[in-house]
N, C-alpha and C positions, 0 to 999 in steps of 0.2 A: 447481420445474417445469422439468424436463429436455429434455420433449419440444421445446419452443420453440428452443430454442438448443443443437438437437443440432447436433453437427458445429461447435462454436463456433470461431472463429478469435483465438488471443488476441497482442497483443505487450505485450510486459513492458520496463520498463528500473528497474536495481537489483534485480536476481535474486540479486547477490551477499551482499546485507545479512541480518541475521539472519530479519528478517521475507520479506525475498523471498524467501531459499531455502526457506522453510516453505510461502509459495504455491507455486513451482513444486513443490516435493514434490508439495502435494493435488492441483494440478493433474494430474501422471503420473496420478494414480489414477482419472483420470475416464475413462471409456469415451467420453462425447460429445467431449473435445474431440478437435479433427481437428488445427489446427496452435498451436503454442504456438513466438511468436519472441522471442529472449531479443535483446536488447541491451545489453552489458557493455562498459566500459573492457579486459575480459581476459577470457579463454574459461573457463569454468567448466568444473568436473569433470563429465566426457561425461553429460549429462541421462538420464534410464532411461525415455525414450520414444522411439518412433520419430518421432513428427510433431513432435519440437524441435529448432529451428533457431539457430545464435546467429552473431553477429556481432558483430566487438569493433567502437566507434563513438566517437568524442569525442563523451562525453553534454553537452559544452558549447556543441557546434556540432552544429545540427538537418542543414545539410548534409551530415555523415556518415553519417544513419541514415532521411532521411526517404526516399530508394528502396525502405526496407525494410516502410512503414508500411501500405499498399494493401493490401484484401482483408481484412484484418480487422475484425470487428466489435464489439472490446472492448479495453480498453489497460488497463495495471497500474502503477504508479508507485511503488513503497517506493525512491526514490531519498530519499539526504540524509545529512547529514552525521551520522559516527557518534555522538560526540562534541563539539558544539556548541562546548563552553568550552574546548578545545582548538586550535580556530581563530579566526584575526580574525573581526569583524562581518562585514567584505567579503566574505571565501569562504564564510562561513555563508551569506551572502545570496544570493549569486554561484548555489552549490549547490542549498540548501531552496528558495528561491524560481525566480531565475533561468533555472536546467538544468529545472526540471519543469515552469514557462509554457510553455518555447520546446517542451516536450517534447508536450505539450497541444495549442497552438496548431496542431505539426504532424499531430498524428494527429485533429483538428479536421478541416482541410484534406484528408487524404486519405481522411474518410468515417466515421473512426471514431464508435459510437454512444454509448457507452455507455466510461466515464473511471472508474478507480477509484483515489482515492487516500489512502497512508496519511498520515492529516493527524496533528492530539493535540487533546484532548480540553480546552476552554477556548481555545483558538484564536481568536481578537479581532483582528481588525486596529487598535480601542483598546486595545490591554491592557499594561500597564506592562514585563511580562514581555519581553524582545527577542523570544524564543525565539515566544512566544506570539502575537507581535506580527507573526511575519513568516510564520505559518504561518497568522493570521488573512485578511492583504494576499494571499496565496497562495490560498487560498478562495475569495475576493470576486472576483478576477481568474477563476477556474475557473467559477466562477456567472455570470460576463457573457459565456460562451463560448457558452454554449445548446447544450450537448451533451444529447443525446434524454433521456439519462440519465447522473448525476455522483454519486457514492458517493464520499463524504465520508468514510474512516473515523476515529473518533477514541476511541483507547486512552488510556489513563491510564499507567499504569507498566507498563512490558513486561517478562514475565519469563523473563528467560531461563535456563538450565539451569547458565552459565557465566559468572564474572563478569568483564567483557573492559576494564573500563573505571575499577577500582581501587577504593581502602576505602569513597568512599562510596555506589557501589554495591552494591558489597557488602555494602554496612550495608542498602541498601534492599530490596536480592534477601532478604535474609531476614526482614527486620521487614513488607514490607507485605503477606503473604497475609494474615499477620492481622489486618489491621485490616476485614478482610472481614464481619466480625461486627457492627461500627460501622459500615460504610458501608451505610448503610439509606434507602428512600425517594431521595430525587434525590441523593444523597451516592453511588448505587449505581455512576455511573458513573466515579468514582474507582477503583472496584474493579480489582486487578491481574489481568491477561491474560495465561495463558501463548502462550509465541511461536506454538508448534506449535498452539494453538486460534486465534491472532489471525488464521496465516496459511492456517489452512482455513477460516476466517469469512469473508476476502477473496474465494476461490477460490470457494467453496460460492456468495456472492453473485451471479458472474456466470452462474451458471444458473436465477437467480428472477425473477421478473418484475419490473418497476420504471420508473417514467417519473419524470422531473425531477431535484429535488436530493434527496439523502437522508443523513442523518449518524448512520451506525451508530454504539453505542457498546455499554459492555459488554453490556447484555441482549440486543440486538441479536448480537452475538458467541455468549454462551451458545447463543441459537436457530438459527443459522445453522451451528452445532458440530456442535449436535444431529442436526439433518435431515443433516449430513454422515456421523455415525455410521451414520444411519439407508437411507444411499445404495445 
């Protein structure tokens, strides 16, 4: 439903990531949206719209960016660390959790309705997993904010075109489309997501209706793909 939230006003932080740049992509191709504000560490390659604004911000400190956050009425978050097992627990936590609270808390504050963020799929604030563990504690924190509405996304393996992160990615980039066949019934949401559909599932979402928490996953992706084909 487009009509609603024509003219939407969106800001984003982590545009740079693989899954960001695929939202701001879909996002260019929307006729309603009016402004899209990016917030970046470093300016991105000139966006191909006119109503994109960016501003480089220390995503660790909300007082670099929160002048920017008014008048919008949806926020976008694929911020986080590329590669997890590459850095200490601290900066993982620092990053995944930390930078996207204070990022929330501020567009909270300045009116923001509606939070979408890219979380992963098994995400437990109990779960043995670190990874899983702190993007669970990250969730629960986002749900005690009472934003009108909070879009949970949560993908499974994300697939990207390129493998940026070494062999055993690469061993993954190839072996999981097929296990597509085996992931049947509630196993469905294991299923791998290509980037370019993950990040028009994101984009496509902030033009549908929605109140409270909701936690898209692949089927959810699939159909929110679709209606984007269908725009």
């Amino acid at each position: 439903m487009t009509g609603m939230n024509a003219g939407l006003r969106v800001v984003m932080m982590g545009a740079s990531g693989a899954v960001g740049s695929e939202v701001v992509r879909a996002l260019q191709q929307r006729p309603d949206l009016e402004k899209l504000t990016l917030l970046n560490r470093r300016l991105l390659q000139r966006p191909d719209h006119a109503s994109v604004d960016q501003h480089v911000v220390d995503v660790l400190d909300p007082g670099s960016y929160e002048a920017f956050l008014r008048g919008h009425q949806a926020a976008v978050c694929t911020l986080g660390v590329g590669q997890p097992s590459a850095v200490s627990p601290a900066e993982f936590l620092r990053v995944d959790h930390d930078a996207v609270l204070a990022f929330a808390k501020a567009c909270k504050a300045a009116g923001v309705e509606h939070f979408e963020l890219l979380s992963s799929v098994g995400a437990n604030a109990n779960s043995r997993s670190r990874y899983l563990r702190v993007k669970g504690a990250l969730n629960d924190a986002l749900v005690a904010l009472h934003f009108g509405r909070l879009s949970l996304f949560q993908p499974s393996m994300i697939l990207t075109p390129t493998n940026r992160y070494g062999v055993l990615q690469a061993l993954l980039l190839a072996i999981w489309p097929s296990l597509d066949g085996i992931l049947r019934g509630p196993w469905r949401q294991y299923r791998g997501i290509r980037v370019e559909k993950l990040g028009a599932a994101i984009a496509a979402n902030l033009f549908t209706q929605g109140s409270g928490v909701e936690r898209p996953q692949w089927d959810d992706f699939v159909r929110l793909g679709t209606a984007t084909e269908h725009h």
